[in-house]
DRENGU-640768 format. One line per field, with one value per residue: x, y, z of N, C-alpha, C in turn; residue number from 1. Coordinates in pm, whole numbers, plus 50000, padded with zeros to 5 digits. Layout:
BEGIN
n_u (X	...)
n_v (Y	...)
n_w (Z	...)
ca_u (X	...)
ca_v (Y	...)
ca_w (Z	...)
c_u (X	...)
c_v (Y	...)
c_w (Z	...)
n (NUM	...)
END
This chain:
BEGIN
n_u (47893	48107	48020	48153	48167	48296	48353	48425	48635	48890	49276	49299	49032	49001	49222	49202	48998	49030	49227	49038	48842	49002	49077	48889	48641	48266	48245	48125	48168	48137	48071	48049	48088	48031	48204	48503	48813	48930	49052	49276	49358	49387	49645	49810	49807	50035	50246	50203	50364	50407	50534	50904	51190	51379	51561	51437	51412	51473	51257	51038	51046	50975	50686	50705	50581	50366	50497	50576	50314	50278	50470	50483	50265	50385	50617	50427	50354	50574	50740	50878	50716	50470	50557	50575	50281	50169	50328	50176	49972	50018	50179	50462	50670	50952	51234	51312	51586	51612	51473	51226	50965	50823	50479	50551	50404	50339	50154	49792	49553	49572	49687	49490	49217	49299	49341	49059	48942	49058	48957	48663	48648	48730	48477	48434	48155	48071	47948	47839	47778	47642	47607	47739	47549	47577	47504	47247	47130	47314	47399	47448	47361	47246	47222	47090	47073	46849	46697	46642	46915	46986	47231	47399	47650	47873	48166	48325	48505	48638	48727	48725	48904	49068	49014	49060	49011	48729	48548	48633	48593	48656	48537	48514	48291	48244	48277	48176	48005	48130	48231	47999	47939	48155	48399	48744	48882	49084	49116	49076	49350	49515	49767	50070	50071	50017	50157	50017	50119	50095	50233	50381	50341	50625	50667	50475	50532	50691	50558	50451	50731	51049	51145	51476	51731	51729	51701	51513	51357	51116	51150	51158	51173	51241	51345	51485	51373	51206	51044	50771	50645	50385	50056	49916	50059	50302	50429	50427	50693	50913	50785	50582	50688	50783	50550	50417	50544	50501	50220	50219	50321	50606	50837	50942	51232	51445	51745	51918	52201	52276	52532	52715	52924	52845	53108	53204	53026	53031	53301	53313	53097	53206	53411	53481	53220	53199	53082	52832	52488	52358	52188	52258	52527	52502	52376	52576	52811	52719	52533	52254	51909	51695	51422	51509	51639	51431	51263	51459	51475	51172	51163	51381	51396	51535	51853	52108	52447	52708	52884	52941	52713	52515	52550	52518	52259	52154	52197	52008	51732	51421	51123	50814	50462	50119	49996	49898	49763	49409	49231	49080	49254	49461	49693	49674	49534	49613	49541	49220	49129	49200	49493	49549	49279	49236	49257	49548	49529	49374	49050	48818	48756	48580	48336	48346	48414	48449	48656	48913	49112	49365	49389	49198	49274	49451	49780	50042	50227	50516	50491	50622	50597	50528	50276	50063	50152	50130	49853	49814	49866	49786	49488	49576	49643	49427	49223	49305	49279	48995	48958	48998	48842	48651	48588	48609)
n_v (47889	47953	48100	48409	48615	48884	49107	49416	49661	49754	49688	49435	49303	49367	49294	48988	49008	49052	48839	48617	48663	48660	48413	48249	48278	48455	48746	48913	49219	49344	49718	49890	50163	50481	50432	50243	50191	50356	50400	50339	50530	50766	50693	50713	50980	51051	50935	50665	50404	50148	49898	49739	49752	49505	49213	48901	48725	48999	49162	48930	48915	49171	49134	48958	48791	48653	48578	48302	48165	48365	48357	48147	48288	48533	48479	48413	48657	48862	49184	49197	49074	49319	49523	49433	49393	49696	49806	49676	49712	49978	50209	50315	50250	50373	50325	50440	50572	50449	50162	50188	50117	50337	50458	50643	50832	50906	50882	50738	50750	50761	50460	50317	50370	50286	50018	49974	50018	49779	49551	49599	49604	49304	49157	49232	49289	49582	49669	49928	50071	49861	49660	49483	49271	49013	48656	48470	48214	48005	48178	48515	48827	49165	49544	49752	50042	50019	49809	49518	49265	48999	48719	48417	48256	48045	48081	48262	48576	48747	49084	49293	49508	49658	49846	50104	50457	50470	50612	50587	50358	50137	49965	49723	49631	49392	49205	49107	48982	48705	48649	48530	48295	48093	48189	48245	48518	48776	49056	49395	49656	49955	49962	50147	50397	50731	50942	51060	51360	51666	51953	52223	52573	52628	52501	52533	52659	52509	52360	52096	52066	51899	51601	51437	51199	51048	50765	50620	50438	50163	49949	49662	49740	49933	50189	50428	50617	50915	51197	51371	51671	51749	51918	51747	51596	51377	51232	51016	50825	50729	50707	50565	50330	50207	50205	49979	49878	50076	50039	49800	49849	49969	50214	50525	50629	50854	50862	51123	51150	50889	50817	50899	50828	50820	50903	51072	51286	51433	51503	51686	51841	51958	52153	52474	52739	53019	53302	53190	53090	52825	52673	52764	52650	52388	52356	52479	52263	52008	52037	52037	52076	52354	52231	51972	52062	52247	52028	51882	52021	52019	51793	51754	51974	52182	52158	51947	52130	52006	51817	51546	51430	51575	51445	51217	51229	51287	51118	50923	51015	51035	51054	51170	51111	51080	50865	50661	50772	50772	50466	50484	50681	50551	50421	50148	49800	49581	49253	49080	48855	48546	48340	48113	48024	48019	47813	47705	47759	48040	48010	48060	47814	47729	47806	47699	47761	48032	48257	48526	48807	49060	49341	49251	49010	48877	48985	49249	49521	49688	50047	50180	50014	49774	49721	49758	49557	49370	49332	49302	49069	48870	48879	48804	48533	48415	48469	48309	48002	48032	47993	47769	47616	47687	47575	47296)
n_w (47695	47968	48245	48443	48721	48887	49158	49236	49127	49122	49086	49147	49082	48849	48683	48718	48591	48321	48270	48298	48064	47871	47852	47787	47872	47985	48166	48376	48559	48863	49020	49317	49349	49160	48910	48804	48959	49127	49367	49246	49065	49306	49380	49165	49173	49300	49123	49044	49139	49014	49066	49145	49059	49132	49266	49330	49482	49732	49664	49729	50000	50111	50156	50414	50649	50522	50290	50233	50117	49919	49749	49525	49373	49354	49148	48983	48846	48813	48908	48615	48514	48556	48445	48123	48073	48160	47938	47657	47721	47583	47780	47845	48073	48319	48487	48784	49017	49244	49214	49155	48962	48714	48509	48226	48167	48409	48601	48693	48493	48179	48195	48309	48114	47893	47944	48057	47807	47629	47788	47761	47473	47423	47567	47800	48087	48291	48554	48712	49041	49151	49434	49609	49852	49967	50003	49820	49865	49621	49485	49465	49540	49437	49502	49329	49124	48981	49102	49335	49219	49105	49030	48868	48850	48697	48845	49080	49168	49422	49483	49678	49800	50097	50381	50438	50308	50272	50090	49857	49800	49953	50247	50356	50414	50356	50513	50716	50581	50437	50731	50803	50631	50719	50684	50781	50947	50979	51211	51115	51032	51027	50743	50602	50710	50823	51081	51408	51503	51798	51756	51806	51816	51675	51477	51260	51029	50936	50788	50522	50486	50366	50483	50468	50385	50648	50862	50985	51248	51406	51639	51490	51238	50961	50771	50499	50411	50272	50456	50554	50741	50820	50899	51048	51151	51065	50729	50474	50291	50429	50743	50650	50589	50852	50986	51070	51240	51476	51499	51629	51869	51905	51978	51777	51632	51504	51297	51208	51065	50930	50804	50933	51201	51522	51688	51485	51458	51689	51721	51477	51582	51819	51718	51715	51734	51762	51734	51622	51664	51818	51650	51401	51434	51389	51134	50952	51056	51003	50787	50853	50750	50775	50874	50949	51165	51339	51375	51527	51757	51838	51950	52152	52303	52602	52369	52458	52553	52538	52355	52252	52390	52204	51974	51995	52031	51786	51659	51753	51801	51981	51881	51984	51963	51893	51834	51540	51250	51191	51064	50842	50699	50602	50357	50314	50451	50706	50798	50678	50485	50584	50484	50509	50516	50251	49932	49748	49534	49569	49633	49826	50120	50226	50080	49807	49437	49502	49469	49602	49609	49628	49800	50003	50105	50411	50398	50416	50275	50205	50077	49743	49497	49622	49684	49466	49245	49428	49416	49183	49105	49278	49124	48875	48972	49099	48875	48709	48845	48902	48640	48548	48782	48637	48410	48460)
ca_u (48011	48095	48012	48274	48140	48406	48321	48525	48700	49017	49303	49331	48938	49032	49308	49131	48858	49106	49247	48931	48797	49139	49053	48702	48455	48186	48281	48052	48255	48064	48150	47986	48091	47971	48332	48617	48980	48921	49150	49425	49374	49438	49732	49849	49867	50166	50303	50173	50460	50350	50655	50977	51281	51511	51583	51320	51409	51421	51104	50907	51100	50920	50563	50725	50519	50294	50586	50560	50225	50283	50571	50445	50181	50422	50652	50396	50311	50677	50777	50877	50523	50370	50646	50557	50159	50185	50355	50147	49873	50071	50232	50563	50777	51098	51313	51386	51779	51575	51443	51075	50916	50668	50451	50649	50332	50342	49994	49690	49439	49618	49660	49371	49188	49331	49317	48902	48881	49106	48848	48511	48692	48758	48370	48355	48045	48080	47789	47857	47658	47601	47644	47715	47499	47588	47456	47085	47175	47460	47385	47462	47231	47341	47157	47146	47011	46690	46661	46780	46925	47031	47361	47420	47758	48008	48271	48302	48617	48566	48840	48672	48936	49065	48913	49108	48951	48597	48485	48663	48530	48702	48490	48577	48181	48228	48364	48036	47924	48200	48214	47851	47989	48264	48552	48852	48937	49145	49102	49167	49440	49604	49939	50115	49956	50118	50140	49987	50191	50062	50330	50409	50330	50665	50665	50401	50638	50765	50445	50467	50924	51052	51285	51567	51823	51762	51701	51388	51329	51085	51145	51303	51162	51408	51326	51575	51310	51168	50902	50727	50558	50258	49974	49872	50247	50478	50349	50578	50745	50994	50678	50475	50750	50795	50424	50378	50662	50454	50103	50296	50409	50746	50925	50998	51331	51470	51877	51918	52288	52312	52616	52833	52926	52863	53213	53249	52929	53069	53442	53234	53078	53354	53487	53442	53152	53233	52932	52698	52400	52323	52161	52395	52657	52443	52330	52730	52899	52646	52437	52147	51820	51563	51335	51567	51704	51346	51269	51536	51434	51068	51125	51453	51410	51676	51953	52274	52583	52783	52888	52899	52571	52428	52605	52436	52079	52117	52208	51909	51646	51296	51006	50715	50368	50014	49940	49878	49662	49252	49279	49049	49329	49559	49670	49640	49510	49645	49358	49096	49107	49344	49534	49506	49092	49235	49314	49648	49468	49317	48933	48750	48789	48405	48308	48390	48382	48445	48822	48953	49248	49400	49386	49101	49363	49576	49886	50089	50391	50551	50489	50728	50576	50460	50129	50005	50206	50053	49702	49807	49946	49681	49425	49625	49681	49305	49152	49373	49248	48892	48926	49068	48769	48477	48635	48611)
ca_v (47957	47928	48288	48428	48697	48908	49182	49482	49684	49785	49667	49297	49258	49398	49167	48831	48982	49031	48693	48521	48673	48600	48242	48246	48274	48498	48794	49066	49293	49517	49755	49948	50291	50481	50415	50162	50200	50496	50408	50337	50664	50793	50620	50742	51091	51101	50892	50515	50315	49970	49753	49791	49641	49386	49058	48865	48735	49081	49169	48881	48941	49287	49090	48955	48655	48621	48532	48170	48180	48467	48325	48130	48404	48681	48475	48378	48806	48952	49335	49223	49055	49379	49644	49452	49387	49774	49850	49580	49860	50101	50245	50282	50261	50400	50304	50500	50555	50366	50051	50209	50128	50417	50504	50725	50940	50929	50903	50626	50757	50712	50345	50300	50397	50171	49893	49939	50009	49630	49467	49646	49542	49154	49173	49213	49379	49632	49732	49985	50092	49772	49707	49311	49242	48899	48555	48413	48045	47983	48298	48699	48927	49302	49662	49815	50151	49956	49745	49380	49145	48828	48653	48297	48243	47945	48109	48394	48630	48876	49169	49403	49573	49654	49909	50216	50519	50488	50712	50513	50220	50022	49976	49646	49571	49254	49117	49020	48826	48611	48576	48451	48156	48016	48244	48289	48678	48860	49195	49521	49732	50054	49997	50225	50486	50840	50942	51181	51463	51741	52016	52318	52627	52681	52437	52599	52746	52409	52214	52056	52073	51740	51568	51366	51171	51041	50638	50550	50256	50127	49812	49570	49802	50055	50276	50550	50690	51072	51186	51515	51717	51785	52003	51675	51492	51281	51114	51009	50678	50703	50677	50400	50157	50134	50221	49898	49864	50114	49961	49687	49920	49992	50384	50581	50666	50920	50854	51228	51150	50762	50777	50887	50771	50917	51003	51150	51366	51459	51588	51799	51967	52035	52263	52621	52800	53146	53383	53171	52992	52641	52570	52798	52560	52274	52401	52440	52173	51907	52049	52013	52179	52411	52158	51871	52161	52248	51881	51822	52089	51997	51683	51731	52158	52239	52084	51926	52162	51891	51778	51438	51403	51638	51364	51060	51271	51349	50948	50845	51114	50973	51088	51128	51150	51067	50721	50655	50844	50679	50337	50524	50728	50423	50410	50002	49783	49503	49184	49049	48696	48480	48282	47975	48036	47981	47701	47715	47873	48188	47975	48023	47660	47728	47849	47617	47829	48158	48292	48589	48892	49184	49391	49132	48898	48922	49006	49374	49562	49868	50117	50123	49918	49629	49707	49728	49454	49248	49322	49258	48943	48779	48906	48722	48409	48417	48479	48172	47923	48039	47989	47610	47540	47696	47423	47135)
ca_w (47749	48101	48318	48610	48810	48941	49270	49274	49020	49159	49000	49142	49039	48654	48599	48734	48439	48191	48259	48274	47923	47773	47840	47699	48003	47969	48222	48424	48689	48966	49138	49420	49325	49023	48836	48867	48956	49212	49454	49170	49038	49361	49401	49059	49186	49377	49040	49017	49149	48972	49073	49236	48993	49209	49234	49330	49686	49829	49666	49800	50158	50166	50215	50552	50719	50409	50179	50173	50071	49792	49655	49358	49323	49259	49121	48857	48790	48921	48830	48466	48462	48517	48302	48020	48113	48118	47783	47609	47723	47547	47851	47856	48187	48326	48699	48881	49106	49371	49147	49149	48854	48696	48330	48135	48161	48571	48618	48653	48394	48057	48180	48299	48034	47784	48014	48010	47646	47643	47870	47661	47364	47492	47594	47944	48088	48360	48595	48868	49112	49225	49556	49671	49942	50023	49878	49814	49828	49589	49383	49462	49524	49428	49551	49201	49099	48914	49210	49370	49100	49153	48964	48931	48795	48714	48915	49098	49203	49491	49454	49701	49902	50257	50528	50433	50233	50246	50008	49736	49765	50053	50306	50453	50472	50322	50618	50798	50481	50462	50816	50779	50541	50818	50651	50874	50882	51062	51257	50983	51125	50930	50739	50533	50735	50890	51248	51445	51633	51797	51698	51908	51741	51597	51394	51168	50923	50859	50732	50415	50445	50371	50566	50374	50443	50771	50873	51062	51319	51471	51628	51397	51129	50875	50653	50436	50321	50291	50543	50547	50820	50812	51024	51146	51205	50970	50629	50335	50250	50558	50796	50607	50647	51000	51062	51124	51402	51571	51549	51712	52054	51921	51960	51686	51649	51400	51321	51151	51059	50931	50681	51001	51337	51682	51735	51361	51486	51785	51630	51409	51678	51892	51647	51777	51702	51784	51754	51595	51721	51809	51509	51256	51422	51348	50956	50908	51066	50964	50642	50861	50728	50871	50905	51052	51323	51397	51412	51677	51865	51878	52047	52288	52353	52514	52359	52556	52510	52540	52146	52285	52420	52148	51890	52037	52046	51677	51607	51809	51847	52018	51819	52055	51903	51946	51752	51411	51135	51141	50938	50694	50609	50567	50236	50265	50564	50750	50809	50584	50460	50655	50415	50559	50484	50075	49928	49703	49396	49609	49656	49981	50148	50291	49964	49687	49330	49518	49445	49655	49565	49630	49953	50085	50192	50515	50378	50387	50242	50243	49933	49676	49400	49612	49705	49350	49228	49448	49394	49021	49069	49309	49061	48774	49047	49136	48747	48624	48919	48913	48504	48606	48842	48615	48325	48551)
c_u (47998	48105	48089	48182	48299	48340	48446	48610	48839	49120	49316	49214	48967	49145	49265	49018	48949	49159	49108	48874	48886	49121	48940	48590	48417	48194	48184	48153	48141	48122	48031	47950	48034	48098	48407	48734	49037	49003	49316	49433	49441	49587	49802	49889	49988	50219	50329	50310	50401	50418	50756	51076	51395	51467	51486	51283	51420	51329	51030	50915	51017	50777	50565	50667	50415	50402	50571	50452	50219	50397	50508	50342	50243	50529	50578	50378	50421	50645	50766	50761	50471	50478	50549	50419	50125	50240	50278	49990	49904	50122	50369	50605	50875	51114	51364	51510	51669	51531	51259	51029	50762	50609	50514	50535	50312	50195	49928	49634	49481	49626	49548	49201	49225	49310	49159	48825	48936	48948	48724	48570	48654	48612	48302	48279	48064	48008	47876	47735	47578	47684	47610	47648	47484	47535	47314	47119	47294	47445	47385	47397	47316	47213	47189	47058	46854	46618	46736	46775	47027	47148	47369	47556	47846	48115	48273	48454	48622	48730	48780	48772	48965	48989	48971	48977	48815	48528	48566	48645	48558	48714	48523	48432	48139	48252	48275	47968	47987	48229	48081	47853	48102	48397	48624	48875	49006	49110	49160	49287	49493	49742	49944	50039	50102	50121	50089	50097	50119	50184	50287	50405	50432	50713	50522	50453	50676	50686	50486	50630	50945	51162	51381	51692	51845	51722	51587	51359	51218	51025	51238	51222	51233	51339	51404	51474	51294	51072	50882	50626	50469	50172	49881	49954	50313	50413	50487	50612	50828	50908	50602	50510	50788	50651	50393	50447	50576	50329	50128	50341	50542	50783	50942	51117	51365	51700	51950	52071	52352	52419	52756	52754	52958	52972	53273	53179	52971	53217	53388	53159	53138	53415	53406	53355	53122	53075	52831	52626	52396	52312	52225	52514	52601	52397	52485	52815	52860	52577	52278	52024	51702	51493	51379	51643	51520	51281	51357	51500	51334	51065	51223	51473	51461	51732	52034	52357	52706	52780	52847	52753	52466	52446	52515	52276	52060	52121	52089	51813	51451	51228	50855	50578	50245	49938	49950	49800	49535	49310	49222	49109	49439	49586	49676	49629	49578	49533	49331	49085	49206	49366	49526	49308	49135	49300	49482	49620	49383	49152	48904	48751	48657	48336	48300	48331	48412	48637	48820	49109	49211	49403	49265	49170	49447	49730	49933	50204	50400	50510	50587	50730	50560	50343	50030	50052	50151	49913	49725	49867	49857	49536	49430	49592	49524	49206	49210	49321	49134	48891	48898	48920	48647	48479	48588	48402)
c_v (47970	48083	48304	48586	48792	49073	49255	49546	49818	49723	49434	49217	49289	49300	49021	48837	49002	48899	48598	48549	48614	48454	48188	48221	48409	48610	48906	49086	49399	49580	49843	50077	50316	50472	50294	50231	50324	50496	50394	50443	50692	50772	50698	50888	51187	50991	50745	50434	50204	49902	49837	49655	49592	49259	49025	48837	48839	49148	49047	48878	49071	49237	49012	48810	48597	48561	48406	48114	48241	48408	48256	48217	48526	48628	48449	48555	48866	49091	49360	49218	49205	49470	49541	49391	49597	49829	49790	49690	49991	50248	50246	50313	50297	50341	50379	50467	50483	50208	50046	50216	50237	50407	50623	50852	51004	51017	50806	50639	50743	50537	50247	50305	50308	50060	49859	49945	49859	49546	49497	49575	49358	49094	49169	49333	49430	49705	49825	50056	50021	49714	49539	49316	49064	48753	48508	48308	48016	48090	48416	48795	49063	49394	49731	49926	50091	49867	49605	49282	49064	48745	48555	48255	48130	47953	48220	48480	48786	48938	49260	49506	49555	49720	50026	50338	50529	50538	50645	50390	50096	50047	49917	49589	49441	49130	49009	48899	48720	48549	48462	48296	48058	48076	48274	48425	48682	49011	49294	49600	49837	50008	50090	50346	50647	50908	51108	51279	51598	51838	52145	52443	52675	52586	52442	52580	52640	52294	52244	52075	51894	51690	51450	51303	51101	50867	50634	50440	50280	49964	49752	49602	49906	50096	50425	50654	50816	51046	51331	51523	51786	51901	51855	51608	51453	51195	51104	50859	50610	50624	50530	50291	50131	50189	50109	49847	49946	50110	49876	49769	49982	50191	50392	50633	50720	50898	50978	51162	50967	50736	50822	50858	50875	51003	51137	51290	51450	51557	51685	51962	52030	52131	52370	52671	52976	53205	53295	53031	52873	52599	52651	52687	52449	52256	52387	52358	52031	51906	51996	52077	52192	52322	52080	51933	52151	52111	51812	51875	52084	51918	51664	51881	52133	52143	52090	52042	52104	51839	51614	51376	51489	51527	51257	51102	51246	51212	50877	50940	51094	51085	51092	51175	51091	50966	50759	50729	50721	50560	50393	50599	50701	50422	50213	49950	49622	49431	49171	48889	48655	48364	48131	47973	47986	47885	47745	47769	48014	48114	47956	47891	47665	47740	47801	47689	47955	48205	48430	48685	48995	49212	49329	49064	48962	48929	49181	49416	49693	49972	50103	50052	49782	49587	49691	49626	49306	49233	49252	49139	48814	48802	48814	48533	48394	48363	48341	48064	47920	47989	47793	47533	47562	47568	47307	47106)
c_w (47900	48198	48443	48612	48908	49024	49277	49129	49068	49021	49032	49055	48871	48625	48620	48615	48334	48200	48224	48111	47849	47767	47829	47803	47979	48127	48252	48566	48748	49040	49170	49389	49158	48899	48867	48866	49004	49329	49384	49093	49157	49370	49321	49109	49249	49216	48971	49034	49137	49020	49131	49181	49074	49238	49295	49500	49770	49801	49692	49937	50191	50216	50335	50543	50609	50278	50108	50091	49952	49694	49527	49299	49266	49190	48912	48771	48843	48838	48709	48429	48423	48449	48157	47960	48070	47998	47667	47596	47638	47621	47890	47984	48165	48484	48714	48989	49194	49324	49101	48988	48832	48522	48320	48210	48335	48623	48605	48511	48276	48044	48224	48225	47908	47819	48011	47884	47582	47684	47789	47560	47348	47505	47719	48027	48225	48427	48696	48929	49177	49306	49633	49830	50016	49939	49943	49779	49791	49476	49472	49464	49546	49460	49421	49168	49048	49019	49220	49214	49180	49040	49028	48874	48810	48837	48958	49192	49307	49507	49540	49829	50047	50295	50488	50294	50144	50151	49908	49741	49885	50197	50416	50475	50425	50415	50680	50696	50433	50603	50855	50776	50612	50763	50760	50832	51023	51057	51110	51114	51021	50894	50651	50589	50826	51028	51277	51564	51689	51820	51820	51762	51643	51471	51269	51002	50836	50771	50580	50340	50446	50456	50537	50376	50593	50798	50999	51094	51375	51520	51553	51243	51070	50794	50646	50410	50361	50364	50544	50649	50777	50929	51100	51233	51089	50863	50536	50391	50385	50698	50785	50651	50798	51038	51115	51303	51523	51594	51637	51847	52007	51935	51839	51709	51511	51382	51215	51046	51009	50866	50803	51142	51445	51652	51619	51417	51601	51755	51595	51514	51762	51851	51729	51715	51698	51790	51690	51680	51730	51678	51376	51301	51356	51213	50929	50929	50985	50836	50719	50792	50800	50982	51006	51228	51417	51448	51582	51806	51947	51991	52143	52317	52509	52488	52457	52434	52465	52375	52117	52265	52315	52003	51919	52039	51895	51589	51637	51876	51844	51928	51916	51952	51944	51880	51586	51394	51155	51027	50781	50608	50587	50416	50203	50399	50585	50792	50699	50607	50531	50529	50406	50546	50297	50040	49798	49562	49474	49705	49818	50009	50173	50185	49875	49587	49357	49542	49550	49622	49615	49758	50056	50170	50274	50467	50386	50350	50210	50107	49860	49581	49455	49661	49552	49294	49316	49452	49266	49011	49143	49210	48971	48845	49020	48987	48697	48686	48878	48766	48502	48669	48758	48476	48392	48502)
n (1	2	3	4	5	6	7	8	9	10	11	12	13	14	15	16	17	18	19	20	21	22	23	24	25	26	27	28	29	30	31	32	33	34	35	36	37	38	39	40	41	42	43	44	45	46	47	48	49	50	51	52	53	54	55	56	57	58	59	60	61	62	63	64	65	66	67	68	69	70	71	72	73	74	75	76	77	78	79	80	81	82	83	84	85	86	87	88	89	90	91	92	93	94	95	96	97	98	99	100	101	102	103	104	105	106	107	108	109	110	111	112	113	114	115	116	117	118	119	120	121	122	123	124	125	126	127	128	129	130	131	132	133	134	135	136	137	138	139	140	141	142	143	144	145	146	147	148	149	150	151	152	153	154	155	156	157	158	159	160	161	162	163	164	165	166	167	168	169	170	171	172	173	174	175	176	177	178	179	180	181	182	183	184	185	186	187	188	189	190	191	192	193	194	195	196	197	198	199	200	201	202	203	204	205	206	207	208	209	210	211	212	213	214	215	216	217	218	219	220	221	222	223	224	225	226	227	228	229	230	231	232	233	234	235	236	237	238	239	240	241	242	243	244	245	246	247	248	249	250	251	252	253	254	255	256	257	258	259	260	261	262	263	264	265	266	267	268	269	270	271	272	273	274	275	276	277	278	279	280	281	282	283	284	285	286	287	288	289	290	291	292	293	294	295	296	297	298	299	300	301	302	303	304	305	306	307	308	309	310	311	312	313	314	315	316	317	318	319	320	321	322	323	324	325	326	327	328	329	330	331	332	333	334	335	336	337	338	339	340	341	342	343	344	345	346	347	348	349	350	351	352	353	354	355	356	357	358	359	360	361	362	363	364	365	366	367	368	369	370	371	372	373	374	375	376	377	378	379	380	381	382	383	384	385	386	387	388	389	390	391	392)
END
């Protein structure tokens, strides 16, 4: 029986081993930490968005400059792939008004959990605690609680992560030992990550208010989404997706008011306000809240009188702040493998036998069901190739 080796037990490294067993190779998975699937727990606790149900061309448009490349990869594992990859687990899904696919149970550990009693079942053997240290010829040498062991394997599938969240497993220290081997990488960089502001004390009151409704640019980046202040600055879905616009240099721009126009904004305020305040005019004419008043205030104190000029602030209201959040508290990183380093099944080109998935490779995308989705689909891509070359 022919043996695959697979590095990493996330979720791209668990589905390249469930694929590979499913097709009768002889399967050991390591991982570093003393568990697997510790960063997809995490994940799970705001509510495991697996997928993200729409048509297909504007989910593979969300992976940007990597598309052409991903396309037959996620076309071979799309959304439905994984809904009914997940129920097949005995997980049932629902969508959400936005197209976000979740488990019924809205949580990792129920499917994760079935998914490794699958794989034990199947017979694939799971060490952790071992800790890839690079290669001894054309074999693996691991740092393992008993001491160094050595793996020589048919095929081998490295799933080990970006640079974000250290303490779960993704380090990024794999980098140097593929650079070793002539791998092309690219620089790590934070995406999906949340910005830093330093807040003026009265904005206290308002940590952890959400802010809803409002349209976020930066650059020739958009996002509807929600964003919530924080005691450090701005995290939430709204944030993530143009984080990248502003790794890139671009302004933040907040457009409080996107469903009307300046001059609508402007009418509105003109109305008379009689005794009440700026921002009672601004809570009643507009439905602003707390938060989005204190928000405005933070970053243009004082306001224009002028309805006009207070109309065009509230359409286009600069965001100043103090960079991004640390990459380690990225919830996914930009960099790794450069794509052009793999050949059209995932396999290191320097490497021959050595496959590659998941947040390893230079590719990024916004949250929303297509960061897991695409770990789970180069995993699938990866496990099926590597199955292909350990045959040969």
């Amino acid at each position: 029986m022919k043996s695959a080796l697979v590095i990493g037990g996330g979720p791209a490294g668990l589905m390249a081993a469930e694929v590979m067993v499913n097709a009768g190779l002889s399967v050991t998975l390591c991982e570093a930490k003393p568990s697997v699937g510790r960063k997809f727990l995490m994940a799970g606790k705001s509510g495991l968005n697996l997928t993200k149900a729409e048509p297909f061309d504007p989910f593979l448009a969300a992976f940007q400059e990597a598309s052409p490349a991903l396309r037959p990869i996620l076309k071979a594992f799309d959304g439905q792939a994984v809904q009914d990859w997940a129920e097949g687990l005995g997980q049932e899904v629902f969508t959400g008004s936005t197209g976000r696919v979740f488990p019924r149970a809205m949580k990792a550990s129920p499917l994760l959990r079935a998914w490794l009693a699958q794989l034990a079942e199947r017979g694939v053997t799971i060490n952790t605690r071992w800790q890839w240290q690079g290669w001894d010829g054309d074999a693996l040498g691991f740092d393992t609680p008993g001491g160094r062991e050595v793996v020589d394997p048919d095929v081998t599938v490295l799933a080990l992560g970006g640079a974000s969240w250290r303490r779960l497993g993704a380090t990024g220290a794999w980098a140097p030992l593929l650079a070793e081997r002539g791998v092309a990488l690219r620089d790590f960089a934070p995406a999906n990550v949340g910005l830093l502001v330093d807040w003026s004390p009265h904005m206290t009151r308002h940590f952890g208010a959400a802010l809803k409704g409002g349209a976020w640019s930066a650059g020739p980046y958009h996002s509807r989404g929600e964003a919530v202040i924080s005691a450090k600055g701005l995290e939430g879905g709204g944030i993530y997706s143009v984080s990248r616009g502003l790794r890139e240099g671009h302004g933040l721009a907040l457009d409080l008011l996107p469903d009307l126009q300046v001059g609508d904004v402007a009418a509105r305020l003109a109305k008379p306000r009689g005794k009440d305040s700026q921002a009672n005019h601004l809570r009643k004419r507009l439905k602003l809240t707390p938060a989005q008043i204190a928000l405005l205030q933070e970053m243009a104190r004082p306001l224009p009188q002028d309805a006009e000029a207070l109309a065009a602030l509230l359409k286009n209201l600069h965001i100043a702040h103090a960079g991004l959040r640390p990459m380690d508290e990225a919830i996914s990183t930009a960099g790794g493998i450069r794509l052009d380093a793999l050949d059209d099944g995932l396999m290191l080109r320097e490497v021959p036998g050595v496959f590659a998935a998941g947040e390893m490779l230079d590719w990024e995308a916004p949250t929303g069901g297509y960061l897991i989705n695409g770990c789970l689909a180069t995993g699938h891509w990866a496990g099926r190739h590597a199955v292909e070359w350990a045959r040969r």
